[in-house]
C-alpha positions, 0 to 999 in steps of 0.5 A: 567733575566725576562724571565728566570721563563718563559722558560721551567724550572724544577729542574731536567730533566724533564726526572728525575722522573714520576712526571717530566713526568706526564701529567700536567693537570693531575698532576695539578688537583691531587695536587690541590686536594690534598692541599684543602682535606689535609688543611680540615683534623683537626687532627695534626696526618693527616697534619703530614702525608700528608706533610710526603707523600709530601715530599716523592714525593719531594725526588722521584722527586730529588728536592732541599730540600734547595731551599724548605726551602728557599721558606718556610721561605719566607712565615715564616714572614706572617704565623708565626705572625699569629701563634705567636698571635693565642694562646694569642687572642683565649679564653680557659683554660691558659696554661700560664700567666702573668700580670704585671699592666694593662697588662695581657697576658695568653696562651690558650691551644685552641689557642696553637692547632689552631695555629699548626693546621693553620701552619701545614696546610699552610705547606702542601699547600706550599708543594704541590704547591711547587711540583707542580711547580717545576716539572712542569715548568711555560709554561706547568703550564699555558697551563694546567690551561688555557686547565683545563679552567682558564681564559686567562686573568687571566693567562695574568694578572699572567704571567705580573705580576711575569714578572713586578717583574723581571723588577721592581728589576732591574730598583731598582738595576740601580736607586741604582748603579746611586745614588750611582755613584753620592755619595750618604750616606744612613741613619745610621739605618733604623728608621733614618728621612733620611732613611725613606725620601729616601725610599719615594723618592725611591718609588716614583721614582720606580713607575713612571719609572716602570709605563712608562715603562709598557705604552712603553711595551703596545703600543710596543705589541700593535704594534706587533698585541696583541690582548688581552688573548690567546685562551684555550690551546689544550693538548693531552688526559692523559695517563693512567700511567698519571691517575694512579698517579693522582689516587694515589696522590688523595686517599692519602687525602681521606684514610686520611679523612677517617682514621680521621672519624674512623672505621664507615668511612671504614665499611660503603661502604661495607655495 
């Protein structure tokens, strides 16, 4: 089960669309460009139209629209708490209050558009990122930042982890079927005293097993000749199709950066 995010897996052959076959490094540079130039535009208008555009590349590249929302609502949680309470902290003109003894709560219309804004953003990002990996695939992915120049071991340190997440849900999954093969009840609701004892006792228990298990896995590598971070991956040099695409992947933030400046923006160079 860990080792299926390994294995050279994209949603899709990888003969399915051009981003399938785009050289990864190339492809990696472009869509990081773009999430960092399209989550610096401030107009609403913009970030709309940089996710439209990303979720054009998405439906080119045949990827699963239902595994993209699963994939955003996991992420929901964190970013919509933090929308949520953007227009009830920020200060301006209220849109809309109410008090009620000690407490008063009012909606600032600046709030309401730095939390669009905020959400708008992280979902642009998601989207790239999204696409990047999905057609790209974890091997290809770390060969790419490893030749782009990242750090081995930060590359190391990544690749452990997402592999640590396999191994510690399913040493959860044996801990559970054991505890539950000896009879065990869990608590009737999740604020119950007993719940939260066991979900101590759980956690406890869960770090200590995963903990040995990661000393055995450490000497069973030291065993077979680990010798710490691999070296810089060597790729062959991009196509120029691979370049075209990067290109056009580029300049859709920036003709959105200069749409945003106005007409000044495009007269400029040309003067």
């Amino acid at each position: 089960m860990e080792d299926l995010w390994l294995r050279e897996q994209v949603e899709g052959h990888p003969g399915a669309s051009p981003l399938h076959r785009m050289e990864p490094r190339v492809k990696t540079a472009a869509l990081v460009g773009f999430a960092v130039m399209a989550t610096l535009l401030s107009s609403r208008t913009a970030l709309l139209l940089a996710a439209f555009f990303l979720l054009l590349l998405s439906r080119a590249a045949r990827l699963s629209f239902s595994r993209l929302a699963l994939r955003l609502l996991g992420v929901l949680p964190f970013v919509g708490l933090v929308c949520l309470l953007l227009p009830f902290v920020t200060p301006g003109e209220a849109v809309w209050r109410w008090a009620g003894g000690f407490v008063s709560l009012a909606v600032s219309r600046e709030g309401l558009d730095r939390a669009s804004l905020l959400g708008l953003r992280v979902l642009v990002a998601l989207l790239a990122l999204n696409l990047l990996v999905a057609t790209t695939g974890a091997v290809r992915l770390f060969k790419a930042l490893s030749s782009l120049g990242v750090p081995g071991i930060f590359l190391q340190l990544i690749e452990l982890t997402i592999r640590y997440i396999f191994v510690m849900a399913e040493e959860l999954g044996r801990m559970r079927q054991a505890r539950a093969a000896r009879g065990f009840v869990p608590g009737k609701h999740l604020f119950c005293r007993r719940t939260f004892s066991d979900l101590g006792q759980m956690v406890g228990a869960l770090f200590v097993r995963s903990w040995l298990r990661g000393e055995r896995i450490y000497l069973a590598m030291l065993a077979r000749g680990y010798a710490g971070a691999p070296g810089k991956a060597l790729l062959p040099p991009p196509g120029s199709q691979d370049l075209a695409w990067g290109a056009l992947i580029v300049a859709v933030p920036l003709c959105l950066h200069l749409m945003e400046a106005g007409r000044e923006a495009w007269i400029w160079p040309w003067k």
